[in-house]
N, C-alpha and C positions, 0 to 999 in steps of 0.2 A: 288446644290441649297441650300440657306440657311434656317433654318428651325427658328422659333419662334411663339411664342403664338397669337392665334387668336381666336377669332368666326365670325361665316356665320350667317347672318340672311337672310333667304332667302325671297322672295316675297311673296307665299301662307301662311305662317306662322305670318306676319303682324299679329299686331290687329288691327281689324277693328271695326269703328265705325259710326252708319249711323242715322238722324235724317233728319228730315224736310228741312236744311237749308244746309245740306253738308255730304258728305262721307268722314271718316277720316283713314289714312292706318298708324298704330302708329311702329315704327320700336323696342322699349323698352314697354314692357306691363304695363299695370299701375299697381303701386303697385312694379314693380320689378318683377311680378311673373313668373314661367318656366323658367327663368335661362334670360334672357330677358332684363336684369338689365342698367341704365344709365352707357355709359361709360366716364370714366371720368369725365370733367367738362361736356358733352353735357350730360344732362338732356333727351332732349327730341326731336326726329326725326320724323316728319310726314310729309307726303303727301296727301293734302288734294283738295278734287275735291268741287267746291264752286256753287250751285247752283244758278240759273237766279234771278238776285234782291236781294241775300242773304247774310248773313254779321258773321261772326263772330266777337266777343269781349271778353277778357282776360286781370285780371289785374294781373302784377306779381310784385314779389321783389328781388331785388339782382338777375338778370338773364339779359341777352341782348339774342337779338332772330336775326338771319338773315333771311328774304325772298326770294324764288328764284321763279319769274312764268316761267313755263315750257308752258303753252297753256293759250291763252287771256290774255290782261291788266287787272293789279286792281287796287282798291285806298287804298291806310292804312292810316290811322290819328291815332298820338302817344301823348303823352303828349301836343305838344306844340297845339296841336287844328288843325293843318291845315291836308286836305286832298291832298294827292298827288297821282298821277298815275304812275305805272311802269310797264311795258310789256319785255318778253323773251328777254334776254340779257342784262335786270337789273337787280342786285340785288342787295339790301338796308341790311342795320345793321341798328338794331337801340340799345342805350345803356343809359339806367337812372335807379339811387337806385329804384328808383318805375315805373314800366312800365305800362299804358292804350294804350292795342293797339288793333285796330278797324279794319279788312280785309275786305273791299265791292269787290262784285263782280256788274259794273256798267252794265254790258248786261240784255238786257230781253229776248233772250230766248237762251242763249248759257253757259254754263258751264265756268268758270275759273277754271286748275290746276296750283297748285301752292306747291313747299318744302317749310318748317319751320324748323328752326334749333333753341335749345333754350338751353342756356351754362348759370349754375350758373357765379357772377363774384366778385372776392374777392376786386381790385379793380376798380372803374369808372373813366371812361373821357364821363362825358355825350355829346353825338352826333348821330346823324343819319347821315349815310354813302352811299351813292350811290354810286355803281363802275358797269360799262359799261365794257361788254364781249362779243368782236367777235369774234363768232363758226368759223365765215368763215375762219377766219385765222387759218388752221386744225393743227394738231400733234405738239401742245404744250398749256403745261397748264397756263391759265393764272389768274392771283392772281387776291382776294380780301379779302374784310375782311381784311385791314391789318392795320386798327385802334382801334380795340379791345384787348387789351391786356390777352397775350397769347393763342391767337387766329389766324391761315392762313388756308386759304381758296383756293382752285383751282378749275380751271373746264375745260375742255377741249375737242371736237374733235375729232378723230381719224380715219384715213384711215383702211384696215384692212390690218393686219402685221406690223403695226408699233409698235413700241417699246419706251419705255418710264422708267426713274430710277428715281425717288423721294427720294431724300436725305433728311430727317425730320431736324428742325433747330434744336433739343435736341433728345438724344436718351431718356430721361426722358418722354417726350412725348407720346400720342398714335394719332392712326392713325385710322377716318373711311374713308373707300372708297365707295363709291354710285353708282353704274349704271342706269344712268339716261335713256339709252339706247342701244340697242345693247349687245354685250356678251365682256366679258375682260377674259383676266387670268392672274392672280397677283400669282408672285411667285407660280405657279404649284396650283392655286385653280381657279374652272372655277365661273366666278359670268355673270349668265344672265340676264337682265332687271329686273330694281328695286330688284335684292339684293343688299347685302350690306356688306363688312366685315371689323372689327375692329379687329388692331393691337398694338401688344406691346412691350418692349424689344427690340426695331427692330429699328436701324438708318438708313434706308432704304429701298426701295420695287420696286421693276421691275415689269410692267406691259406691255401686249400686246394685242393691239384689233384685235378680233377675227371676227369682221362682219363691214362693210362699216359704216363709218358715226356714229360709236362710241361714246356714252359721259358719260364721265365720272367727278365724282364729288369728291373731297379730301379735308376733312376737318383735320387740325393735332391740337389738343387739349390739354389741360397742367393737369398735376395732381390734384386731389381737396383737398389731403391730404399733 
């Protein structure tokens, strides 16, 4: 089995962050601290639970963010003003020099969850991207994210014992993998719901689900340096 540099971030080890208006599970600590650090270009990894009627707001620069809802529709409004709605099996990029982005969760008394993914970017093609992902169609990953530059995105499925090999498009690259559900084992490391492990040095990674109905999430990311 081949060996190469990694970290595990496991689930209980999150930071966690909790106010009035949302629970936040941060996968990089803020600050960088405990070893915890942004890898690569992704800055910053969160899964965030949205409480009834409640909204977050954030303005950034030089960064593009992807959304993924996992449980209930929300609406995000970016720069150009308009609100739009996407629910589990969409997920949106959005990418401008300067980013206002608005997450409502439109229920009144039901929680939205929802990933955040948020990559410094050297350079822009301003757009928001919508790309539509069916789980149903199981044991293979299927892209998005593929308008961001130096940016792919996958997510996928899986029956258990299936097997799966990801060839990264540069070995320059690193690699997070997310379990969104279920348990995997990538290359001989066991990762069970909401961990997470980034890799490097590595032009590929074999993985196999371990429990029914598997999902898994593969972001491949480009150097900042």
């Amino acid at each position: 089995m081949r060996q190469f540099p990694s970290q595990i971030f496991r689930s209980r080890q999150r930071e966690v962050h909790k106010d009035s208006g949302s629970n936040t599970a941060s996968l990089f600590n803020t600050g960088g601290e405990g070893g915890k650090e942004p890898f690569n270009s992704l800055i910053a990894f969160r899964e965030v639970v949205l409480h009834p009627g409640q909204f977050v707001k954030h303005l950034s620069g030089n960064e593009a963010h992807i959304i993924i809802p996992l449980v209930g529709a929300l609406e995000y409004q970016c720069n150009n003003g308009i609100v739009k709605a996407i629910m589990p099996g969409e997920i949106v990029s959005i990418s401008f020099p300067e980013t206002l982005l608005k997450i409502n969760n439109p229920y009144d008394k039901d929680p939205v969850i929802y990933l955040e993914a948020s990559f410094s970017q050297k350079r822009f093609i301003e757009r928001v991207e919508l790309s539509i992902v069916d789980l149903d169609v199981r044991n293979k990953l299927h892209a998005f994210v593929q308008g961001l530059t130096g940016l792919k995105g996958y997510i996928g499925m899986y029956d258990g014992r299936r097997e799966e090999l990801y060839k990264l498009q540069s070995p320059d690259n690193g690699l997070l993998i997310f379990v969104i559900s279920g348990a995997f084992e990538l290359s001989g490391r066991l990762l069970e719901e909401r961990d997470a492990l980034s890799v490097w040095d590595c032009d590929e990674i074999d993985f196999e689900a371990l429990s029914e109905s598997a999902v898994i999430l593969l972001i491949e990311v480009y150097k900042t340096s």
